[in-house]
C-alpha positions as CSV (number, residue, x, y, z in Angstrom):
1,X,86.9,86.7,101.7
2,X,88.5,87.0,98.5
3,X,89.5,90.6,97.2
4,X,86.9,91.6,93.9
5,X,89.2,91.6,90.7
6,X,90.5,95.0,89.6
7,X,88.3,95.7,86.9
8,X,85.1,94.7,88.9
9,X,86.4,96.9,91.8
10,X,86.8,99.8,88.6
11,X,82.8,98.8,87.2
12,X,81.5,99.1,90.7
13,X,82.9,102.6,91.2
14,X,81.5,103.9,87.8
15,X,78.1,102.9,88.3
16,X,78.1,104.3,91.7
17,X,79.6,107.3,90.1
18,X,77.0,107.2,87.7
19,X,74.4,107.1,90.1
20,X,75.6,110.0,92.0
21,X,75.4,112.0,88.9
22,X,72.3,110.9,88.3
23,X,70.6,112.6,91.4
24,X,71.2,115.9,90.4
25,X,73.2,118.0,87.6
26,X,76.1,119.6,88.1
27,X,76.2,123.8,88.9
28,X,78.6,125.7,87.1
29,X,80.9,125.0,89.8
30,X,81.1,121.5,89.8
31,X,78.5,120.9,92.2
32,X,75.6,118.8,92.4
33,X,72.4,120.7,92.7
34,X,69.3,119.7,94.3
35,X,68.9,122.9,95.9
36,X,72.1,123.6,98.1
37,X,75.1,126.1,97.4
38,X,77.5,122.5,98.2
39,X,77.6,119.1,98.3
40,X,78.8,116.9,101.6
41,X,79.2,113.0,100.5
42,X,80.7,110.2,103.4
43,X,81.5,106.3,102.7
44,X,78.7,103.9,104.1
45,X,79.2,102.9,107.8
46,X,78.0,104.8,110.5
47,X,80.6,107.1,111.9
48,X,81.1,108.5,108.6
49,X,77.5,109.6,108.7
50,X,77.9,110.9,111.6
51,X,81.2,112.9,110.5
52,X,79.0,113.8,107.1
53,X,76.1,115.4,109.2
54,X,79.1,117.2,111.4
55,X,80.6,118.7,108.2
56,X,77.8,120.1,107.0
57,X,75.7,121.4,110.3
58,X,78.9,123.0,110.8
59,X,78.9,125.0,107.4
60,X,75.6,125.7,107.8
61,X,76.0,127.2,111.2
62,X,79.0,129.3,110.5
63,X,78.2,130.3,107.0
64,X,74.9,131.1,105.1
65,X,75.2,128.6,102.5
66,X,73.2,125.8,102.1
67,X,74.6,122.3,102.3
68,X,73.1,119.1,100.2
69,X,73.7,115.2,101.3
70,X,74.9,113.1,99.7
71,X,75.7,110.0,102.6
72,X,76.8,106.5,102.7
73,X,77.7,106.6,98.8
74,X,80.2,103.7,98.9
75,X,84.3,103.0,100.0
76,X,87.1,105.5,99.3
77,X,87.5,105.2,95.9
78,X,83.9,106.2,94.5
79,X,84.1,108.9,97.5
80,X,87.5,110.2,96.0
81,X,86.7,110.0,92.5
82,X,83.5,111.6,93.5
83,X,85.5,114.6,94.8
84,X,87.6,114.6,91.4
85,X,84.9,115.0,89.1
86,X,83.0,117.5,91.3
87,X,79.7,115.4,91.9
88,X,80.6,116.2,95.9
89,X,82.9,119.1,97.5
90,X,83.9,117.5,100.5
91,X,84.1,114.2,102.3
92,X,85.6,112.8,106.2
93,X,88.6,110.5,105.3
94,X,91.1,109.3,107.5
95,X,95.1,109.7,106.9
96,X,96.1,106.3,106.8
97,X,93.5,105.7,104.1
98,X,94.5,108.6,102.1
99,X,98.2,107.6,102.9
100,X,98.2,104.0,101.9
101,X,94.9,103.3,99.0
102,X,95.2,106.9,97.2
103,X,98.7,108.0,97.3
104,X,100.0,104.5,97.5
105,X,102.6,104.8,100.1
106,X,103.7,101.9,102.3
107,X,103.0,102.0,105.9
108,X,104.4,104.7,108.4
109,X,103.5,105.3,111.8
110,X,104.5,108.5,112.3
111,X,101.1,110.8,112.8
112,X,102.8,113.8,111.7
113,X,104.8,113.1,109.0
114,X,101.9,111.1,107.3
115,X,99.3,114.0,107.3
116,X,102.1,116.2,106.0
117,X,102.5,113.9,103.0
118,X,98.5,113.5,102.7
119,X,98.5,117.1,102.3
120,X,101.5,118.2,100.4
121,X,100.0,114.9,97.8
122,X,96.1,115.8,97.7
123,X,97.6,119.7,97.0
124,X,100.1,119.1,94.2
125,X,97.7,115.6,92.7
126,X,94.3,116.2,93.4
127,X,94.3,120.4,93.9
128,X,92.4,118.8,96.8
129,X,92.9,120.5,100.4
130,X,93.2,118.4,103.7
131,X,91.9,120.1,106.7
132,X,93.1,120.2,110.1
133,X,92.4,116.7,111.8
134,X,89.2,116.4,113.9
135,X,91.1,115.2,116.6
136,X,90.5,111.4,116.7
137,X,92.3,108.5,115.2
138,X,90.3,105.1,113.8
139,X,92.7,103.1,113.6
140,X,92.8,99.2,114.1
141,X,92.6,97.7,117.2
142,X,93.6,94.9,119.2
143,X,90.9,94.5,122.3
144,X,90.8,92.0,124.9
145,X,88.0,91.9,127.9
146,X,88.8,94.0,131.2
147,X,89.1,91.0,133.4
148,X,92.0,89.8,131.6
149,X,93.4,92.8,130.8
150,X,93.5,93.8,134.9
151,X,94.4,89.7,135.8
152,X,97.5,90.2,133.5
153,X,98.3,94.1,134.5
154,X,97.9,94.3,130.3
155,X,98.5,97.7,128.8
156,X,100.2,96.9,125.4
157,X,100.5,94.9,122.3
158,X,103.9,94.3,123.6
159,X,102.5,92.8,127.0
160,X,100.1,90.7,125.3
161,X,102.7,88.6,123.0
162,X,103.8,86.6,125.4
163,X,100.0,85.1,125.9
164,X,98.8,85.1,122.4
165,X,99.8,81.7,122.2
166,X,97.0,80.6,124.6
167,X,94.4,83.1,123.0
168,X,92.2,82.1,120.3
169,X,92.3,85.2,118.7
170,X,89.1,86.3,116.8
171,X,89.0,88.5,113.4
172,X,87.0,89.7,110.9
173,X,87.0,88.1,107.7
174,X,89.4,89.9,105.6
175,X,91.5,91.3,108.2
176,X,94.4,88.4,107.7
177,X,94.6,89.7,104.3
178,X,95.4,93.2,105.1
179,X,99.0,94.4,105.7
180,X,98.4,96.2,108.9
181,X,97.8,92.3,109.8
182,X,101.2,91.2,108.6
183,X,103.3,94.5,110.2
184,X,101.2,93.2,113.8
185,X,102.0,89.6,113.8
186,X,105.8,90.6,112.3
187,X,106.2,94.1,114.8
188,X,105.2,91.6,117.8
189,X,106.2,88.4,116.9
190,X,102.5,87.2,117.6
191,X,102.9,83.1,117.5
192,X,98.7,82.3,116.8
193,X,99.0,78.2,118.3
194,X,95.6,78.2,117.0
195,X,94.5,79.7,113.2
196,X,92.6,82.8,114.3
197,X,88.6,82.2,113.9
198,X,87.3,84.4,111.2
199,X,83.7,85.8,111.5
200,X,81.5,88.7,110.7
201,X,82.1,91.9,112.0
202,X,79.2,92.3,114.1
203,X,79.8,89.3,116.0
204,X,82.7,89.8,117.2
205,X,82.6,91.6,120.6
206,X,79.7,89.4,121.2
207,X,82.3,86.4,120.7
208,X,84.7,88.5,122.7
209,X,82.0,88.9,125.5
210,X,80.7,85.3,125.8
211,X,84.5,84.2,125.6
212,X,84.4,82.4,122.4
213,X,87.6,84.5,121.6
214,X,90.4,85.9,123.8
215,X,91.4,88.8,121.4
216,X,89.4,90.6,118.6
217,X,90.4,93.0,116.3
218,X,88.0,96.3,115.9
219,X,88.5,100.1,115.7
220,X,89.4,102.3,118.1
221,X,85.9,104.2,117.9
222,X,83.9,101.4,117.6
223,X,80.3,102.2,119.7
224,X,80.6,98.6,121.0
225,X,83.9,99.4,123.6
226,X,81.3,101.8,125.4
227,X,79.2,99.5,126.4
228,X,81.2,96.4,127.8
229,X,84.3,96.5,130.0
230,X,86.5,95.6,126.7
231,X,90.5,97.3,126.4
232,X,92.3,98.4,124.1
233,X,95.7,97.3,124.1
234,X,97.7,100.1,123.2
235,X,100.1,99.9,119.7
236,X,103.2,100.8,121.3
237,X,105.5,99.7,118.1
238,X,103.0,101.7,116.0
239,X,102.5,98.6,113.8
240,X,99.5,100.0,112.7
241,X,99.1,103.5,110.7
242,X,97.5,106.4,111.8
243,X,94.0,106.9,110.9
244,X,93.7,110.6,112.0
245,X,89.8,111.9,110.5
246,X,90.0,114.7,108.5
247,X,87.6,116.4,105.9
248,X,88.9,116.6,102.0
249,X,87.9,119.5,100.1
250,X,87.9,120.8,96.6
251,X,90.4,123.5,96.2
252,X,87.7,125.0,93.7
253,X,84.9,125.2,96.5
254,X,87.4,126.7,98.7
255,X,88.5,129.3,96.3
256,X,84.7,130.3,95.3
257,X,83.4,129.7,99.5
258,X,86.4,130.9,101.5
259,X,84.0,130.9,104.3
260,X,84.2,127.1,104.6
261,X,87.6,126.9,105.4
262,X,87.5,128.9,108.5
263,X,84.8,126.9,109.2
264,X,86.1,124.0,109.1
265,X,88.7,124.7,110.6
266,X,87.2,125.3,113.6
267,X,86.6,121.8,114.6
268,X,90.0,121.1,114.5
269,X,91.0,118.6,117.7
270,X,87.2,119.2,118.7
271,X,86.3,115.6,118.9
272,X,87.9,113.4,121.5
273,X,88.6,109.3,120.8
274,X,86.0,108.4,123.3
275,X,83.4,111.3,122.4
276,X,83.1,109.4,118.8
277,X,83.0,106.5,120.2
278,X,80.1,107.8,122.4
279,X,78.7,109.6,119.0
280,X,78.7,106.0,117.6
281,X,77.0,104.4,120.4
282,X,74.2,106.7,120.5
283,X,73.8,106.3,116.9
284,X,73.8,101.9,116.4
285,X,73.4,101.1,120.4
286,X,70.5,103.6,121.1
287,X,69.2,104.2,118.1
288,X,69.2,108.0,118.1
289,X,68.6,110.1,115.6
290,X,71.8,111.6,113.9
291,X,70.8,114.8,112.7
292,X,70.3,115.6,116.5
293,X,73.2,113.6,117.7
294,X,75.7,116.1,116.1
295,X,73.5,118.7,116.6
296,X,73.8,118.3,120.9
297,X,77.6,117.5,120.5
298,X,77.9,121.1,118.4
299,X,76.0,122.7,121.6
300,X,78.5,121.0,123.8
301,X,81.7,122.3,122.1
302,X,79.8,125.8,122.1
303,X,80.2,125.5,117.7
């Protein structure tokens, strides 16, 4: 799939922008109103609803303020420029993203050293804060099914070069375009005998399943893992960046809520890898409700 030109990409983002601002006016803080004290917004796939609806049961738990909505609103740039013109207060956004499409850094693997840079860039740019992470990482990542992986005693990327040769390696369609693509197939000398079969992202761990494809490339928290005996094959070079989750607030709403922060910063390293890939499971494999997805996960950490 071909990348949209620049200036389309820019026209998308101010309609959407447009369109947020259309919902409800702005308070004297920069807010949208609609009836709440702040305003949550999250890009549109599942997890980040799921992170949205976290954020803001969590606020309205530990604080008395009252939290509008404002979900699935688009990709990281209308969420971000959102958050700079005060339509929302706060969004989930991962490092990696922030790292590499925002502050337009080239690829490090280094967890630390990349949220330190995230922070110290959204602070001194943006006057935008960058809480603690949640305590999970979606990053990319490279999954073969468990009967192979325990045939071949696989573990690692680094195990699994020497047979992606005889894979045919599945991927979704703009994956090969991406440079976390080139550092893998440079960081592990991949040699693809055959061109790697480009499909939609919901087919592929049914591909992987059926064994249409040997290797598939997915996220680390996708629901999907749960429910089949798929592995992930661990990134030992760290071709890939990290995606650590992490909520993005307006220094403004900070400053005027204080009570948010300490909120917030209580779900620091609350949720595990595999809890959100439970929480993602419930939400697209069994159809639960989200509102009381998070709300029995909260119970669960005692929050």
């Amino acid at each position: 799939m071909k990348r949209k030109p620049f200036l389309v990409q820019m026209l998308l983002v101010i309609i959407l922008l447009l369109s947020i601002a259309s919902c409800a006016s702005p308070t004297d803080s920069g807010n949208s109103g609609g009836g709440g004290n702040l305003v949550i917004g999250a890009k549109s796939f599942t997890e980040q609803d799921i992170l949205g609806e976290l954020l803001a049961q969590q606020i309205e738990a530990k604080t008395d303020l009252k939290v509008v909505r404002r979900l699935q609103l688009g990709d990281t740039l209308v969420c971000h420029n959102a958050l700079l013109s005060g339509q929302i207060d706060l969004y989930p956004e991962y490092t990696g993203t922030a790292f590499s499409t925002i502050l337009k850094q080239k690829t490090l693997g280094d967890v630390k050293e990349v949220y330190r840079q995230v922070k110290e860039g959204y602070a001194q740019q943006f006057n935008l804060a960058v809480m603690p992470p949640l305590g999970f990482q979606n990053t990319f990542a490279m999954i073969v099914r468990g009967d192979v992986a325990r045939s071949l005693n696989l573990k690692t990327l680094s195990q699994a070069a020497q047979y992606v040769p005889q894979w045919q390696a599945g991927f979704g369609y703009e994956f090969t375009e991406r440079q976390e693509y080139a550092n893998m197939v440079k960081t592990y000398d991949f040699k693809f005998t055959k061109a790697p079969r480009l499909m939609n992202l919901g087919l592929l761990y049914r591909a992987l399943l059926q064994k249409q494809v040997d290797l598939v490339a997915g996220n680390s928290t996708d629901g999907q893992i749960t429910r089949s005996d798929f592995v992930i094959l661990q990134d030992d070079r760290q071709a890939f960046p990290p995606y650590e989750a992490a909520a993005i607030v307006r220094e403004a709403t900070l400053q005027k809520y204080p009570q948010v922060r300490t909120a917030l910063e209580q779900l620091a390293g609350k949720v595990s890898p595999d809890e959100m890939q439970h929480l993602n499971y419930l939400v697209e494999g069994e159809l639960r409700d989200i509102k009381e997805v998070v709300q029995t996960f909260l119970k669960s950490k005692n929050l």
